[in-house]
N, C-alpha and C positions, 0 to 999 in steps of 0.2 A: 825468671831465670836471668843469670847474669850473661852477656854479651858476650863474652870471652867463652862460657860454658857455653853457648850456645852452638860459636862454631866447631866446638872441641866437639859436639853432638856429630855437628856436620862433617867433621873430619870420620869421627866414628863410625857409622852408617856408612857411608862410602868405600871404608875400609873392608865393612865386613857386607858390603854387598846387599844393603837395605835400602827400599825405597825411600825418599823422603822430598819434599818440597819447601823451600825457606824463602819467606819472601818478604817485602816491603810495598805498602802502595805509596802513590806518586805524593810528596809533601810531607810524609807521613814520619815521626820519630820512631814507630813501634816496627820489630822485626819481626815475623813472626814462624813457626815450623811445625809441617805436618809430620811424623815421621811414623809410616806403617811399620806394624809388627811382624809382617809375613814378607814373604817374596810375590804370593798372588795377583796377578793381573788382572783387575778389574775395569769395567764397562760400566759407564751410566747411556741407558737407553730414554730414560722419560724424565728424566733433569729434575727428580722432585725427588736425591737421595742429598744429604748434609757432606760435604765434603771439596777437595779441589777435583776441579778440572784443568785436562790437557788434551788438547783437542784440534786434528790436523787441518790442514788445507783443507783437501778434500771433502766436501761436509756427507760424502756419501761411506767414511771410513768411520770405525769405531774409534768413541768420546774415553778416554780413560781418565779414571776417578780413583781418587786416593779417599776413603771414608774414613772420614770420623769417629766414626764405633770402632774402626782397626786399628787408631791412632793413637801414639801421643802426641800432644800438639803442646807448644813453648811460645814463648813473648820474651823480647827484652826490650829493653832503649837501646838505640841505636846514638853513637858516640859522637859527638860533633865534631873531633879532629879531620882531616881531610888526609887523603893519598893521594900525594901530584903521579900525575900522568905522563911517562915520556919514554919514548922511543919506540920501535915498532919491530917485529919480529921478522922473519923472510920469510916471503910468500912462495909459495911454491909455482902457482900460475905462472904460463909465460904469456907473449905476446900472441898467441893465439885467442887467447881467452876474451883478450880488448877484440879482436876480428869476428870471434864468431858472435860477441853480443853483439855488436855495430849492424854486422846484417841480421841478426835475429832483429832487431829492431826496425831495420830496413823494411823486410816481409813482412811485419806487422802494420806500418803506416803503409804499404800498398795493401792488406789485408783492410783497414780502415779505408779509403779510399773508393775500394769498391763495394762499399755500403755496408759490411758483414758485421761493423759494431762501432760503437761511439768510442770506447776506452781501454783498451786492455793491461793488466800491469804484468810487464815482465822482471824476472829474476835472473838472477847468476852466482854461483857460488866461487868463494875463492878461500882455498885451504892454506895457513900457515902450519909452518913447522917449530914446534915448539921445543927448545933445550931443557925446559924442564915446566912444569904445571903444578901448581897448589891451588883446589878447588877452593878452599876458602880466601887467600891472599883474592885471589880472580875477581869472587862476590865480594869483598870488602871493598876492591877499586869499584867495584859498581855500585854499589852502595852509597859509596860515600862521593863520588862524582857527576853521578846522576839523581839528585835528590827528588826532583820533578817527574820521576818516573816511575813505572810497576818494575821492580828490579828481582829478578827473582834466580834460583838455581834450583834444575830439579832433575829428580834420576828415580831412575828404576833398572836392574840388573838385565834384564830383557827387552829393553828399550836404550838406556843409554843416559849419558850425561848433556844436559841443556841446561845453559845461563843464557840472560839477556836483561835489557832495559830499554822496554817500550813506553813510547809517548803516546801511546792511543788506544784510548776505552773503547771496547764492544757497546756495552752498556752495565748500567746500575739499576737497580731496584730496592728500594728500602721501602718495607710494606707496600704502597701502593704509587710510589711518586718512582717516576720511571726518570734514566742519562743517560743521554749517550752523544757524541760529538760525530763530526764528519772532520777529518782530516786527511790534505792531501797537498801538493804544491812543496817546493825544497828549494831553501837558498840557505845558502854560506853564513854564518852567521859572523859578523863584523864589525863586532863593539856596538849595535846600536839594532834595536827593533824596529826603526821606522825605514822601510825597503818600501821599494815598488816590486808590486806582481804583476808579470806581462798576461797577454790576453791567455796562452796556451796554462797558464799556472791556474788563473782565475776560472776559466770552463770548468780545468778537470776538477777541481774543488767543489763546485755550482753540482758536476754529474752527482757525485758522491751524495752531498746534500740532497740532491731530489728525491734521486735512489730510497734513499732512508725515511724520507718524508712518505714517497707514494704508498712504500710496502710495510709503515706502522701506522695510518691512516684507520684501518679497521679495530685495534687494537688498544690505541693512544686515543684518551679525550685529553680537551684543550692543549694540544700540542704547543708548543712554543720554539722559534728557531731565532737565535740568535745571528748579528753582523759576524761575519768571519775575522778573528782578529789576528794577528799573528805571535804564535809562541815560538820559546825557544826549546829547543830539547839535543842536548849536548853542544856540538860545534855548528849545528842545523836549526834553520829555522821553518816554520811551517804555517800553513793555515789552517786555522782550527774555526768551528762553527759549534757552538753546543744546542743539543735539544733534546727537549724536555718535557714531560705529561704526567696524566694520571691513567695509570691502568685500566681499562673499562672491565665490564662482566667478560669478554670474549677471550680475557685473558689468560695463556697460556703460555710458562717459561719457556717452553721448546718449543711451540707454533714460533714465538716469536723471533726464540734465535735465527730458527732454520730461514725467517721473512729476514735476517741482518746476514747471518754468513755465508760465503765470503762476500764482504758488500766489494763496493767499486773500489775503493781505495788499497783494497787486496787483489782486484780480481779483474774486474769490467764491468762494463757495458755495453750489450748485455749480460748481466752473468752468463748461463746458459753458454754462451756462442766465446766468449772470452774465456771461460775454462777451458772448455774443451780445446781451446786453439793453446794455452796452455799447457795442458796438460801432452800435446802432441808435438810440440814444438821447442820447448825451453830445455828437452835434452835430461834433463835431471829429476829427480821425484824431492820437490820440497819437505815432504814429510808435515813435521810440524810449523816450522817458517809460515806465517802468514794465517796457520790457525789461531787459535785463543786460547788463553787459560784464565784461571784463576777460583774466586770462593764462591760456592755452589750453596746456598743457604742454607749461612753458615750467622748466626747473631739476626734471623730476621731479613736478612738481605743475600742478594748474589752481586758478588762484583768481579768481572770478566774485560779483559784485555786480549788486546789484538795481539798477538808474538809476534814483533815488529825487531828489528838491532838485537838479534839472535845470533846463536852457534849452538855446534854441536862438537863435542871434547872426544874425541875418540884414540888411542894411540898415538899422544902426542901428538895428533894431529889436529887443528882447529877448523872446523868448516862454516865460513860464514857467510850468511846467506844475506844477499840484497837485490834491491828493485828498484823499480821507480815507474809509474804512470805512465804509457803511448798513448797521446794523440795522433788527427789529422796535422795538428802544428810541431811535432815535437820532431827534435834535429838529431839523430843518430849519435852524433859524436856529443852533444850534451847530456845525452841519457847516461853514456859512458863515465863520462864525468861526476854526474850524481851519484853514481854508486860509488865510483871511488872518496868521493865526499863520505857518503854513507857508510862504507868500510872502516872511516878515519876511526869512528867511536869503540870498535869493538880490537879493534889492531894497538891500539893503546891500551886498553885494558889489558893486553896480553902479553904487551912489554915486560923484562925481565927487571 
């Protein structure tokens, strides 16, 4: 299909109130789109059906799946022109919003302190108000600005509108060779890759990594874990670790998810004890923010992404969700700062 038809699809569907999911992976020239023929809400329970997933925080909430069999699915090339980026819309947040995360994250480093967990990652949302929205113009700024990422936009009439462009793979499987990275750690990215990471960046990265290491130990032979090197992914840069194996006998796609999500780099350390202090404290129900999505063995393989530099389109209104890792070292008023870094990539995409 040709590019342009493409998004005249995704205009379509939208229009008339049809599910659909269009997406790109990270480096990738091909666009690609599911687009259901019902309104039906569907569930994958045992992750062995052909199709996308969308799949929340909470890993104790239903996986929603778009099938294959319900679909039609498209391809195109993706154009090589680019859409500059500029200006930023108003935000609705006030000053309260910087105060209640500062102490939220305050209680969190005395919540670490008295031994109750190594990591926990907090969020915050911050809604703009939008003078007008075109869901395709949106995805084309992300598309074509973010090439390094999983860039995707996806809707369903009883669920809602989501776009984003995440830097960070759940994992991969292509018959039996298993990916997946550990990422965590954020700086400013400024003209140059070669930064120093302080000790509090370097930990929370190290947890991440372990995490993934101890709890695909059973699952993974010859495992292999790479130096953490540092990527870029928009105006941000990060530390990335990649690792990598071959599937054993004991293997199993949903054992294995439920052993990754949500790992640390979404959640904590311990999961367990860092959700729930989540879920009890950050004030808001992330929904899908910090779950996963993506192709569900789909060509022989599944390939799943962490819903990272997300929103959610609602009545002109933009909700977008960000985070960043507590530690025992981490400084209240930097945390603050990171997400507004963090906010930078999705407030320009949103620019008129």
């Amino acid at each position: 299909m040709d590019y342009k038809n493409l998004l005249d699809k995704i205009e379509d569907a939208y229009s008339k109130e049809l599910p659909f999911v269009t997406y790109k992976k990270p480096n990738d020239k091909v666009v690609k789109g599911i687009f259901q023929k019902k309104t039906v809400l569907e569930f994958s329970n045992s992750f062995s059906e052909e199709g996308f997933l969308f799949a929340p925080f909470n890993n104790t909430e239903d996986v929603i799946l778009f099938r294959i069999e319900n679909s039609d699915t498209y391809r195109a090339l993706l154009p090589t022109s680019n859409i500059p980026l500029d200006g930023e819309n108003s935000t609705i947040n006030n000053d309260s919003t910087k105060n209640k995360y500062i102490n939220l994250v305050g209680s969190c480093i005395d919540f670490i302190k008295r031994g109750k967990a190594k990591k926990v990652v907090l969020s915050r949302t911050e809604e703009l108000e939008l003078t007008n929205f075109s869901v395709t113009k949106t995805f084309e700024k992300l598309l074509c600005n973010y090439r390094n990422a999983f860039v995707y936009v996806w809707y369903h009439p009883k669920v809602g509108l989501w776009l984003g462009a995440t830097p960070e793979q759940l994992v991969r499987i292509k018959l039996k060779v298993f990916n997946t990275v550990s990422l965590a750690g954020t700086q400013v990215y400024k003209d140059s890759l070669d930064v120093n990471w302080n000790k509090k960046e370097l930990e929370e990265q190290q947890i991440v990594t372990n995490y993934i290491e101890s709890n695909l130990n059973s699952l993974i032979d010859e495992l292999s874990i790479s130096k953490p090197t540092t990527i870029k992914a928009g105006n941000l840069l990060h530390l990335k670790t990649s690792i990598k194996g071959l599937l054993n006998d004991k293997f199993d796609l949903k054992n294995l998810i439920d052993n990754l999500h949500p790992t640390p780099a979404v959640c904590g350390m311990p999961m367990n004890i860092a959700k729930e202090f989540i879920l009890k404290n950050e004030g808001y129900k992330r929904q899908f923010y910090t779950g996963f999505l993506g192709e569900l063995n789909i060509d022989n393989s599944s390939d799943l992404f962490v819903n990272l530099r997300c929103m959610k389109i609602e009545n002109l209104v933009a909700s977008l969700f960000i985070g960043g890792g507590i530690t025992i070292d981490s400084i209240p008023e930097n945390e603050w700062l990171e997400t507004v870094e963090k906010s930078k990539v999705m407030k320009k995409v949103l620019s008129n």
